[in-house]
Every structure is written in C-alpha cells, then in structure tokens.
C-alpha positions in Angstrom: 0.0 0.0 0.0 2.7 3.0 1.2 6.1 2.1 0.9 7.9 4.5 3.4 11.4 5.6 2.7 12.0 8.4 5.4 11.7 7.1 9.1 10.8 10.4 10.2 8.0 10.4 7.4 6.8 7.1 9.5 7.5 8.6 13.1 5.1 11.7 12.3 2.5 9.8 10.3 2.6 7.3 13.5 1.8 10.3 16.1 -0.8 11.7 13.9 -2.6 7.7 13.5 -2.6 7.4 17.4 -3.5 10.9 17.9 -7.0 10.3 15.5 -7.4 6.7 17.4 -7.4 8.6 20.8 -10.1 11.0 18.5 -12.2 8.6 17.6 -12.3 6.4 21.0 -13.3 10.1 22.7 -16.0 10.3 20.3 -17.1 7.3 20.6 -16.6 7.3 24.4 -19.0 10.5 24.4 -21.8 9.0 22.6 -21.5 6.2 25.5 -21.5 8.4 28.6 -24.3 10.2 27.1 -23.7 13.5 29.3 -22.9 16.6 28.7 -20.8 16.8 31.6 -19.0 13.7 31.1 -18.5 14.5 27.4 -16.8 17.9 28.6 -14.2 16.2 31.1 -13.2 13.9 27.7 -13.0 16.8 25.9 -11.2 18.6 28.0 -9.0 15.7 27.8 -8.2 15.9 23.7 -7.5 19.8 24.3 -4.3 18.5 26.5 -3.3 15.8 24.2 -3.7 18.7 20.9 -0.7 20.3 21.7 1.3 17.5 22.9 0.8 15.7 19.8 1.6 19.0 17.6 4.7 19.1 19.7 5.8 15.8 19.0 5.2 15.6 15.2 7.0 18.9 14.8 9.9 17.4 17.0 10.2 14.7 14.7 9.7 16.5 11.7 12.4 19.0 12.5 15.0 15.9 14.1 14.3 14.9 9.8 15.3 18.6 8.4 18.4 19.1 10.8 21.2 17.8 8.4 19.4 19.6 5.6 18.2 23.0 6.5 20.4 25.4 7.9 20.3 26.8 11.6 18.3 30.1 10.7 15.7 27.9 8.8 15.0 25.6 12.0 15.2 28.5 14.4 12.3 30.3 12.6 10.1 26.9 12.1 10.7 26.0 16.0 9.8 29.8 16.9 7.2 29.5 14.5 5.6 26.3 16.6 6.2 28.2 19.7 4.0 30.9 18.4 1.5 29.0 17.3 1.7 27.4 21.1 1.2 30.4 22.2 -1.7 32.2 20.4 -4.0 28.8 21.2 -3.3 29.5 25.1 -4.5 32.6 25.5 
C-alpha cells in the first residue's frame, strides 16, 4: 500500500494515526456516557493531548530537516511552533 522511505515520514504519520485513534475512541466514548458533563471532562481531555501531539510531530519533523536545513531555517520553524503554542493558550 505505502512504501515508506524516510523514518521520520513514519515517526510523524505514527503520532498523527494514534492521535486520530485517541479522537475517535473520545468520540465514541462521548456517545457512550451520554452526558454533557462527562462529554466535557473527555473533551477537555483531547484539548491536552492537541498540543502535545503537535509538539511531537513537529519534533520529529524537525530531528528529519536538521542535516538539511540550515540553523536560521530551523530557528524560525521552532519559533514559528512556539507561536502557534502560544496564540491557542490565551
């Protein structure tokens, strides 16, 4: 089906397929509990696990471009995940 060449290709498409499982099984967890109240504590959940999982898959992603971008490049994608980081906080 995919034949995948670049192990940090795989490590970020892994994170992203557990992060959409751990989706899923809240949305289907949800239409279990079958409260409002319940359904807001998973929720609140998934909005922990968001950035973690951003965090991650840009970790990997930029352990992949280190040989092959150079230092000002990395610098301003990490500052530019930091940002985004920051504006969903507050």
């Amino acid at each position: 089906m995919f034949i995948v060449k670049d192990k940090y290709v795989f490590g970020m498409a892994l994170v992203r397929f557990i992060s959409a499982l751990m989706e899923f099984s809240a949305a289907m967890l949800m239409l279990k509990l079958n409260r409002v109240d319940k359904a807001m504590q998973v929720n609140a959940f998934l909005a922990l696990a968001g950035p973690i999982v951003l965090i991650t898959a840009m970790s990997i992603g930029l352990a992949g471009l280190a040989g092959k971008v150079s230092p000002y490049k990395l610098a301003m994608i990490a500052l530019g995940v930091f940002l985004i980081i920051i504006g969903a906080r507050k």
